[in-house]
DONUKOL-13770 format. One record per atom (N, C-alpha, C, O): residue number from 1; residue in one letter; x, y, z. Coordinates in pm, whole numbers, plus 50000, padded with zeros to 5 digits. Layout:
residues N
PT     i   aa      xx      yy      zz
PT   NUM    A       X       Y       Z
...
***
This chain:
residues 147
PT     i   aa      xx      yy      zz
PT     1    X   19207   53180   81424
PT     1    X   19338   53122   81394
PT     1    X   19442   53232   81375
PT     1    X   19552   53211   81425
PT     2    X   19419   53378   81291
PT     2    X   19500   53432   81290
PT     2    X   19512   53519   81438
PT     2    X   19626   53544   81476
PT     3    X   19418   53556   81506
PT     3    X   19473   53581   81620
PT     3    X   19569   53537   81705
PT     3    X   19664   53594   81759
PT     4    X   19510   53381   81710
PT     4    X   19619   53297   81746
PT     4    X   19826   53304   81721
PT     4    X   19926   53331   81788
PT     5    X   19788   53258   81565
PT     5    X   19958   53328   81509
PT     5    X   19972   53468   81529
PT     5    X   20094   53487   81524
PT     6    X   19913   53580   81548
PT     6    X   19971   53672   81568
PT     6    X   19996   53714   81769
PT     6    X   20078   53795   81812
PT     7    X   19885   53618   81865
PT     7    X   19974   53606   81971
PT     7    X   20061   53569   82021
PT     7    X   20124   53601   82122
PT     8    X   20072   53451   81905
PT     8    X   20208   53366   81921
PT     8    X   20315   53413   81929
PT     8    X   20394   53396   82022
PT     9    X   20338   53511   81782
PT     9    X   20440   53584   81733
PT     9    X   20501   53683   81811
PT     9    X   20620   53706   81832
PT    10    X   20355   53761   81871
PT    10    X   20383   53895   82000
PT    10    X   20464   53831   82084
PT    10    X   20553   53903   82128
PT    11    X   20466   53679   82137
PT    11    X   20490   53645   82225
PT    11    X   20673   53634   82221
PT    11    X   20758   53679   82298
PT    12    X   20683   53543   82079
PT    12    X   20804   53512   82067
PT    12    X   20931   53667   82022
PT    12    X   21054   53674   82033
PT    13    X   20828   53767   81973
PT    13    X   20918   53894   81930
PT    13    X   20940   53937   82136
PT    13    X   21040   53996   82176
PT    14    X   20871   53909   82194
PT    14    X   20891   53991   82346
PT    14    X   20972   53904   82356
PT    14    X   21056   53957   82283
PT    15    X   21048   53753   82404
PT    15    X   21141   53734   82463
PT    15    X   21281   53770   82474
PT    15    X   21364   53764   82564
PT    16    X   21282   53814   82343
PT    16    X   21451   53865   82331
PT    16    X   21435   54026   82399
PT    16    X   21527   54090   82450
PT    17    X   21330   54059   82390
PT    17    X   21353   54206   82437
PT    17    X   21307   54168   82624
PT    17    X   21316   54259   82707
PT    18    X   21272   54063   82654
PT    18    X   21273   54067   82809
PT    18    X   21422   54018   82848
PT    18    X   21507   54072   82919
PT    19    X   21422   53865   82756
PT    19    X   21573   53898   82821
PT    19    X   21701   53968   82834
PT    19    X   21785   53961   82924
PT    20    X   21697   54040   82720
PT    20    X   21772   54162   82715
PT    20    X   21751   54263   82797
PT    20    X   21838   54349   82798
PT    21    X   21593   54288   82916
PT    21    X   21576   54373   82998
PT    21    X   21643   54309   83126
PT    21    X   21703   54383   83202
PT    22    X   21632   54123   83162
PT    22    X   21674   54081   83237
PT    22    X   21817   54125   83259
PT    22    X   21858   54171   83366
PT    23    X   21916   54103   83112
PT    23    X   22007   54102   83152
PT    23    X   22066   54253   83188
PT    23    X   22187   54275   83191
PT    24    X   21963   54358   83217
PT    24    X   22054   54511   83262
PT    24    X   22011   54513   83373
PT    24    X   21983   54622   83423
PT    25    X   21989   54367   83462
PT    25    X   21973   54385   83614
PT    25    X   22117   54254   83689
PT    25    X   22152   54220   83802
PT    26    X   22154   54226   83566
PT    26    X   22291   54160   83656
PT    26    X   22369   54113   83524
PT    26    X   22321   54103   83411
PT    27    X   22532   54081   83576
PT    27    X   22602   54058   83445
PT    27    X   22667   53937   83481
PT    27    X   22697   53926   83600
PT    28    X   22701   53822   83387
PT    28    X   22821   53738   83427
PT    28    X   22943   53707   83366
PT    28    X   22946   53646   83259
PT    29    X   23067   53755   83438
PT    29    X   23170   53762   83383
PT    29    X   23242   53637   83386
PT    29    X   23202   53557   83470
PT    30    X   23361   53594   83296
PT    30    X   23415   53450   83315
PT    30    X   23585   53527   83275
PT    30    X   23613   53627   83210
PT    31    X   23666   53433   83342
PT    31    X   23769   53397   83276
PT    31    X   23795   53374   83196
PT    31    X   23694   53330   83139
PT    32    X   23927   53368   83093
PT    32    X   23952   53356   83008
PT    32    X   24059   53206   83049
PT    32    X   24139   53226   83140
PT    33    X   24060   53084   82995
PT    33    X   24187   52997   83051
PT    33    X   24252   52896   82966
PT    33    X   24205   52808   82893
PT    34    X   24421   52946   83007
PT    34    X   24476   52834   82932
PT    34    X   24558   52744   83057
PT    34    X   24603   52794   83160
PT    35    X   24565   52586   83016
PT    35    X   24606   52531   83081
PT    35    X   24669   52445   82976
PT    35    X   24639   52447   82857
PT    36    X   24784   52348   83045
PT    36    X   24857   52258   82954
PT    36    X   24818   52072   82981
PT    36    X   24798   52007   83083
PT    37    X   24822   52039   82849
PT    37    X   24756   51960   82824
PT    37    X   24852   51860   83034
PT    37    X   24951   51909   83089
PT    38    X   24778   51734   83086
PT    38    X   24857   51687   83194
PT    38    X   24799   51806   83316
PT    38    X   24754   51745   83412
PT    39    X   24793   51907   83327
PT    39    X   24795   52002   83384
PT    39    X   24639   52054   83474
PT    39    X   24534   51992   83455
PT    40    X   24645   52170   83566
PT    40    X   24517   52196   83607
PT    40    X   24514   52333   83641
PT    40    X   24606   52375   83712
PT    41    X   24394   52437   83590
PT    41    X   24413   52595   83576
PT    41    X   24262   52547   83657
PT    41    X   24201   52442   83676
PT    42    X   24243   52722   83695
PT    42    X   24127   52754   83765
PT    42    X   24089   52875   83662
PT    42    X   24160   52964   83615
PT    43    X   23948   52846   83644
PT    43    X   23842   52981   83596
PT    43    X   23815   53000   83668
PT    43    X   23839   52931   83767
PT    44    X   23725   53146   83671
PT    44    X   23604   53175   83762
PT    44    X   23483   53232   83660
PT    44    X   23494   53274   83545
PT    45    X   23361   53216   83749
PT    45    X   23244   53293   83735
PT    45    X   23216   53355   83791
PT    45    X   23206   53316   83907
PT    46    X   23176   53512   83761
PT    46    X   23117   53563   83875
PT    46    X   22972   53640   83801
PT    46    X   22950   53685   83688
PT    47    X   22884   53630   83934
PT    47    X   22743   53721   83878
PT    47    X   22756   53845   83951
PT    47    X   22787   53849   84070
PT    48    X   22731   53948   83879
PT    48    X   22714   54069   83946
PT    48    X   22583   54134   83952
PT    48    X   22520   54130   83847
PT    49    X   22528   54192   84049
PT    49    X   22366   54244   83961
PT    49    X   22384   54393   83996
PT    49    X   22457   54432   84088
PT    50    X   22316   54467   83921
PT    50    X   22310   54621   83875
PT    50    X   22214   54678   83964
PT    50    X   22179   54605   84057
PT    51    X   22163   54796   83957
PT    51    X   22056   54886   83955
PT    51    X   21966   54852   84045
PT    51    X   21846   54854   84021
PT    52    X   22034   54806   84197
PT    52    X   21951   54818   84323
PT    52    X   21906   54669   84338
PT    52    X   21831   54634   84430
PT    53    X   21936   54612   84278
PT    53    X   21920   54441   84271
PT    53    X   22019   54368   84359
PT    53    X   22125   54431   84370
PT    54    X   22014   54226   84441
PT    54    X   22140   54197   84531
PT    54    X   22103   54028   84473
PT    54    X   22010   53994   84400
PT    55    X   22217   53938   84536
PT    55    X   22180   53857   84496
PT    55    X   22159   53772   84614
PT    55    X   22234   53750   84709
PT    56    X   21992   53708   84580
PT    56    X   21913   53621   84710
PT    56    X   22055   53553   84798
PT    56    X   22138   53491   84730
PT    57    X   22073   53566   84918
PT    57    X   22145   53484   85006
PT    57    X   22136   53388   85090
PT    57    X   22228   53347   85162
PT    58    X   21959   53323   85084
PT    58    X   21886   53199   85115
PT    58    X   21834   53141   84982
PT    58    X   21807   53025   85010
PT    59    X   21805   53161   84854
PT    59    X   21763   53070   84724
PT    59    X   21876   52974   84652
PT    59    X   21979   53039   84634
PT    60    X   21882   52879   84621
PT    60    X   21983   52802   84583
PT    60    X   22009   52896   84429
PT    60    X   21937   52956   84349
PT    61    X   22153   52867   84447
PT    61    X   22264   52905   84354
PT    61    X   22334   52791   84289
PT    61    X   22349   52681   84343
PT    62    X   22381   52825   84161
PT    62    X   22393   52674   84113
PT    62    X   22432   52708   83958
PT    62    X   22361   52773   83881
PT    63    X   22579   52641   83923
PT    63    X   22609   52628   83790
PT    63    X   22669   52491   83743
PT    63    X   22783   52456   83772
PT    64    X   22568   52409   83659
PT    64    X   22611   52333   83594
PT    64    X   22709   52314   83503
PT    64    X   22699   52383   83402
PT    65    X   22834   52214   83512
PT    65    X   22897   52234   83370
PT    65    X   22918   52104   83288
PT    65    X   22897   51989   83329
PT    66    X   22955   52134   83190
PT    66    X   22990   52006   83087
PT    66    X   23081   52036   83011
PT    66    X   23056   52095   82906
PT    67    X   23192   52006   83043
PT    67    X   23344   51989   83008
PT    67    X   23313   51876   82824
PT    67    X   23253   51776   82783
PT    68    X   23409   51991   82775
PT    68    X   23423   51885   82623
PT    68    X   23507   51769   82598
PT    68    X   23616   51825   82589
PT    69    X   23523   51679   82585
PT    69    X   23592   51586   82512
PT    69    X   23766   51674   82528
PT    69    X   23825   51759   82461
PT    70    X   23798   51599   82654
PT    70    X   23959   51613   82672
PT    70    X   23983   51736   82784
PT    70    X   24083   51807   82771
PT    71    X   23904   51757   82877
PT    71    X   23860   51862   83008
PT    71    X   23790   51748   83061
PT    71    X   23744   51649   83003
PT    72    X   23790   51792   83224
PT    72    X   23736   51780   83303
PT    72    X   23760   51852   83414
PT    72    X   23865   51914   83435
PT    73    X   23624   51844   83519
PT    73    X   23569   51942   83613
PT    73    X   23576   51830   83753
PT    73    X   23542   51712   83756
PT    74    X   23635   51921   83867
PT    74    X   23642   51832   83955
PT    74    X   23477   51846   84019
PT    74    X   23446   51802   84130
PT    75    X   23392   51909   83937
PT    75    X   23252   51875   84043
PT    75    X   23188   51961   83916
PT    75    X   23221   52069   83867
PT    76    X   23059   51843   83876
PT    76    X   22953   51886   83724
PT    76    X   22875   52034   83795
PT    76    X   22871   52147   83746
PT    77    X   22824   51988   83916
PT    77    X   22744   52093   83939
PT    77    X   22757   52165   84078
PT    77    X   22724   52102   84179
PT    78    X   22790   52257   84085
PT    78    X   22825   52369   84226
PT    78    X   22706   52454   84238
PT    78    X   22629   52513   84163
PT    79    X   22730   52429   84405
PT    79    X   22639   52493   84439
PT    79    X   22708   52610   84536
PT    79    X   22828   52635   84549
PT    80    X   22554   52692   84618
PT    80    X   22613   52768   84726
PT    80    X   22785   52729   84781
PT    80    X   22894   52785   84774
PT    81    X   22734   52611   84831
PT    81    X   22900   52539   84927
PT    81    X   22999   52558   84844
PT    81    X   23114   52544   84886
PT    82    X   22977   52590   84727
PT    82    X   23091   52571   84665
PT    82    X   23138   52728   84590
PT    82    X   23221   52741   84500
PT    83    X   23063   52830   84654
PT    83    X   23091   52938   84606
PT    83    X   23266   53003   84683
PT    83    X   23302   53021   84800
PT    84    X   23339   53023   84547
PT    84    X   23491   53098   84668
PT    84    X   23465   53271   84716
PT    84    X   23550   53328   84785
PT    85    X   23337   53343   84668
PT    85    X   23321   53470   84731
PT    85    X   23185   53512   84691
PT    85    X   23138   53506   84577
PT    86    X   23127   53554   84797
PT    86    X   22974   53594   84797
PT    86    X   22970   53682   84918
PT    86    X   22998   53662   85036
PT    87    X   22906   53833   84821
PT    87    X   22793   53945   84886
PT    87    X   22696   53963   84864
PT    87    X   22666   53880   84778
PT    88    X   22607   54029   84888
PT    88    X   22484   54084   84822
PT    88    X   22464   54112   84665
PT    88    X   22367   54083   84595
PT    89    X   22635   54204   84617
PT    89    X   22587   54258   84485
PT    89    X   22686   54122   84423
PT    89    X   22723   54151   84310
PT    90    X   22727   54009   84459
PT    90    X   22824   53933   84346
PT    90    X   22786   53759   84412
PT    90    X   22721   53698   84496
PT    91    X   22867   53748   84321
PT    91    X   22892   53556   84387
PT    91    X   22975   53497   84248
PT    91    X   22966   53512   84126
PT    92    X   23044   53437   84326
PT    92    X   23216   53395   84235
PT    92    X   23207   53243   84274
PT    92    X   23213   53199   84389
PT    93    X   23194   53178   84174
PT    93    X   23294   53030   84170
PT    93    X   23393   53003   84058
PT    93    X   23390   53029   83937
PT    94    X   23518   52920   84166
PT    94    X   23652   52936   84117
PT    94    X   23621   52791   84076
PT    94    X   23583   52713   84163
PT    95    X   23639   52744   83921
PT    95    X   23634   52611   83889
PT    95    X   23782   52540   83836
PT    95    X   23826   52579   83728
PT    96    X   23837   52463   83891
PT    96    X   23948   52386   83838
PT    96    X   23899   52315   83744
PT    96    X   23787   52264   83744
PT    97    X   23997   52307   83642
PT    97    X   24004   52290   83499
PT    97    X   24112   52160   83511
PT    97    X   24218   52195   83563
PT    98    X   24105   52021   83475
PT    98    X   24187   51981   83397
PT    98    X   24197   51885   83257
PT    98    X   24102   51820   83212
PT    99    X   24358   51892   83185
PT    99    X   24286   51850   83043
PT    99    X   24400   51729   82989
PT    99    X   24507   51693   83037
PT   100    X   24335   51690   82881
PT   100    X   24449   51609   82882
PT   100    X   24432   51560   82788
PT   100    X   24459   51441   82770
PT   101    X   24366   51664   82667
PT   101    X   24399   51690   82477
PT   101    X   24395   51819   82437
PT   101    X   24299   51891   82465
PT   102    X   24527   51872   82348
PT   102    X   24547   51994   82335
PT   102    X   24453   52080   82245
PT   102    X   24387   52011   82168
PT   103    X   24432   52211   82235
PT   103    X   24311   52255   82164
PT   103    X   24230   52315   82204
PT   103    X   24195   52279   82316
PT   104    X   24144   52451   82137
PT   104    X   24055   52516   82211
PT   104    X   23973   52384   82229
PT   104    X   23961   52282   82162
PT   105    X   23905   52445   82386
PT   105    X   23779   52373   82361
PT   105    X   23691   52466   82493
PT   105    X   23744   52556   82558
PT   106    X   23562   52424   82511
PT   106    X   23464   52493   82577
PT   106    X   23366   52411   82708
PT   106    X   23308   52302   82705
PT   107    X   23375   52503   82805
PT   107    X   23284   52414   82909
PT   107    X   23131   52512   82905
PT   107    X   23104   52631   82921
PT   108    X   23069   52413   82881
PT   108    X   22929   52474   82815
PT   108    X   22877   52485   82975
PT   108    X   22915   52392   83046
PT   109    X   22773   52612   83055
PT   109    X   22743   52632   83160
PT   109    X   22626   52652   83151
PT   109    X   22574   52681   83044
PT   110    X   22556   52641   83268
PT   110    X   22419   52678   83301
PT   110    X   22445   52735   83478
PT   110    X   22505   52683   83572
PT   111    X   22371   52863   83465
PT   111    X   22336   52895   83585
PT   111    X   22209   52930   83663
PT   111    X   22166   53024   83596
PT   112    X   22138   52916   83746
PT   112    X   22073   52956   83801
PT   112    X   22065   53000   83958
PT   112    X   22095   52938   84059
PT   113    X   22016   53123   83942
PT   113    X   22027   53239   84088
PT   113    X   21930   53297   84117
PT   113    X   21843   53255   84041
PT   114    X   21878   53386   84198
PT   114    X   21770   53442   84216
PT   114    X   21855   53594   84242
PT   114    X   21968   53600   84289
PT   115    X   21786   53693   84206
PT   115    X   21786   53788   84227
PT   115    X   21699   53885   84301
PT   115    X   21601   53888   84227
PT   116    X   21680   53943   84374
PT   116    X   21576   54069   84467
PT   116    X   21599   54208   84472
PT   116    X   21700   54275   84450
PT   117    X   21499   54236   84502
PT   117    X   21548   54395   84504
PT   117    X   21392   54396   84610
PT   117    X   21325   54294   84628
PT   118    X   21354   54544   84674
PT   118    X   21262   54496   84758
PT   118    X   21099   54471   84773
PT   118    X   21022   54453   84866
PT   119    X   21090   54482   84618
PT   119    X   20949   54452   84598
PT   119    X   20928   54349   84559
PT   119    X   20829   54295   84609
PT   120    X   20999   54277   84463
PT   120    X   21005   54157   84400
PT   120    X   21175   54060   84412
PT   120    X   21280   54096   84465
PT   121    X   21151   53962   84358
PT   121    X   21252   53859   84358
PT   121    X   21215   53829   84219
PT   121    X   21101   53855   84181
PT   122    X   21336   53754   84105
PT   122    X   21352   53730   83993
PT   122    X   21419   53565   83980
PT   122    X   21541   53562   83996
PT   123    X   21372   53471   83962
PT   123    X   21461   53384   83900
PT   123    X   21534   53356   83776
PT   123    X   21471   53337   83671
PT   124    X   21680   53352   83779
PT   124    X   21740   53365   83652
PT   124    X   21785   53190   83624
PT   124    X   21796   53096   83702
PT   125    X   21805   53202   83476
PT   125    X   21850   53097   83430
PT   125    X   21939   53181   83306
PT   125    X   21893   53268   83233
PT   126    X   22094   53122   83304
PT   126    X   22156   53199   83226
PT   126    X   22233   53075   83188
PT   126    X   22274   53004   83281
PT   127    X   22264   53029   83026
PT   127    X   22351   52951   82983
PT   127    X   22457   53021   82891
PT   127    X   22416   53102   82808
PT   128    X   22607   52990   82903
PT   128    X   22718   53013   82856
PT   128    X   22813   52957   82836
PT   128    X   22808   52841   82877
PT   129    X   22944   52999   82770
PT   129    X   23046   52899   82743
PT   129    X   23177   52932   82778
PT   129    X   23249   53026   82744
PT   130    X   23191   52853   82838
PT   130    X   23378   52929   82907
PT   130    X   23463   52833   82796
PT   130    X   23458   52719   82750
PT   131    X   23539   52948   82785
PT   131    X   23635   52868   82622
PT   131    X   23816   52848   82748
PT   131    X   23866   52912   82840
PT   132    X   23844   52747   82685
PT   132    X   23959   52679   82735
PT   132    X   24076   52676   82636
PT   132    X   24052   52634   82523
PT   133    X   24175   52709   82659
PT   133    X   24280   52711   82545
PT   133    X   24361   52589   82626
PT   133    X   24374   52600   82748
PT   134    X   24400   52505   82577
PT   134    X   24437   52348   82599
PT   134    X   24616   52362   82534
PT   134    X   24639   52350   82413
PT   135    X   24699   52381   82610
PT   135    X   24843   52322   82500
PT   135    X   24905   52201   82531
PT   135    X   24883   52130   82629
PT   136    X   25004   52177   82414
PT   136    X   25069   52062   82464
PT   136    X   25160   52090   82557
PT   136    X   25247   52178   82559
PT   137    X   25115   51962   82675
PT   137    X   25229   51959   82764
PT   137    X   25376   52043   82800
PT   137    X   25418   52103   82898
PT   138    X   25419   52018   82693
PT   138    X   25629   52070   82685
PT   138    X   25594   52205   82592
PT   138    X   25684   52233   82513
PT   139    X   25458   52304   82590
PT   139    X   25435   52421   82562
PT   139    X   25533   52542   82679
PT   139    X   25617   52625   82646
PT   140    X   25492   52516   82790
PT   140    X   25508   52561   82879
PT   140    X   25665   52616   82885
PT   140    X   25737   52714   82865
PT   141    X   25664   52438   82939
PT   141    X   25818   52473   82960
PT   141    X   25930   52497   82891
PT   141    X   26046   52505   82930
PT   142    X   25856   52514   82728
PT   142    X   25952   52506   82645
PT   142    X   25997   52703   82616
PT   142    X   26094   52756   82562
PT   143    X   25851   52768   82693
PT   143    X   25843   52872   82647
PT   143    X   25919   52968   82759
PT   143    X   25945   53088   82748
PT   144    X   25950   52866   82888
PT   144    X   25979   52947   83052
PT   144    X   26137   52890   82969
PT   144    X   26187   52995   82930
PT   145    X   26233   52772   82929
PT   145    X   26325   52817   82847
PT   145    X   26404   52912   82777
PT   145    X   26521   52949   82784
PT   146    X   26282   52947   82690
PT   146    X   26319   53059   82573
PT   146    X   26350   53173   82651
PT   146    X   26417   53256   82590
PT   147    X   26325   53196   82747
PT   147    X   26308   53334   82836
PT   147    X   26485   53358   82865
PT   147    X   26524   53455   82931
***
């Protein structure tokens, strides 16, 4: 039994240190976005991978999202087809944003990609949160005014 809990434990102390090895073979960057409440902004995602790694250009690519309470996404889940720029070392999707209650809020993501390099291939699964800054409507124009 105590072998047991102590393989357990080995097991659960290695994941943070694998995925922390995963993540120094690719990075994903996001936008930062504000849009006004009525209105529609574009984020992006992009994956980059590091240290002789490319990213698979036949394995499905794919980020789920889930828009909070007062956002929405003109498509939950994108795939390849829906990537706006892809090479070997990146892949970018541009997501339109629109909202229509003011307020931070967050589109919670999931991605999954494959990665290679030429001995092996890696499947990733990476979840994150693109934060949305939401204003009211007559923000905008009240502020292209003041100018």
């Amino acid at each position: 039994m105590n072998r047991l809990l102590l393989a357990l434990a080995l097991v659960g102390a290695a994941a943070p240190a694998a995925r922390a090895a995963d993540q120094a073979l690719y990075e994903i960057t996001k936008s930062d976005l504000k849009v006004a409440v009525g209105g529609t902004a574009t984020t992006s995602l992009t994956i980059r991978v590091k240290g002789g790694w490319h990213v698979n250009g036949e394995a499905p690519i794919s980020v789920a999202l889930t828009p909070a309470a007062g956002l929405s996404v003109k498509k939950a889940k994108l795939t390849r087809a829906d990537l706006a720029a892809s090479t070997a070392d990146s892949a970018r999707f541009d997501i339109p944003v629109s909202a229509t209650q003011p307020g931070r809020k967050t589109i919670n993501a999931e991605a999954h990609f494959v990665i290679c390099q030429e001995q092996a291939c890696k499947p990733v699964k990476e979840t994150l949160a693109l934060a949305v800054d939401v204003t009211p409507a007559g923000a905008a124009k009240k502020t292209a005014k003041a100018r």
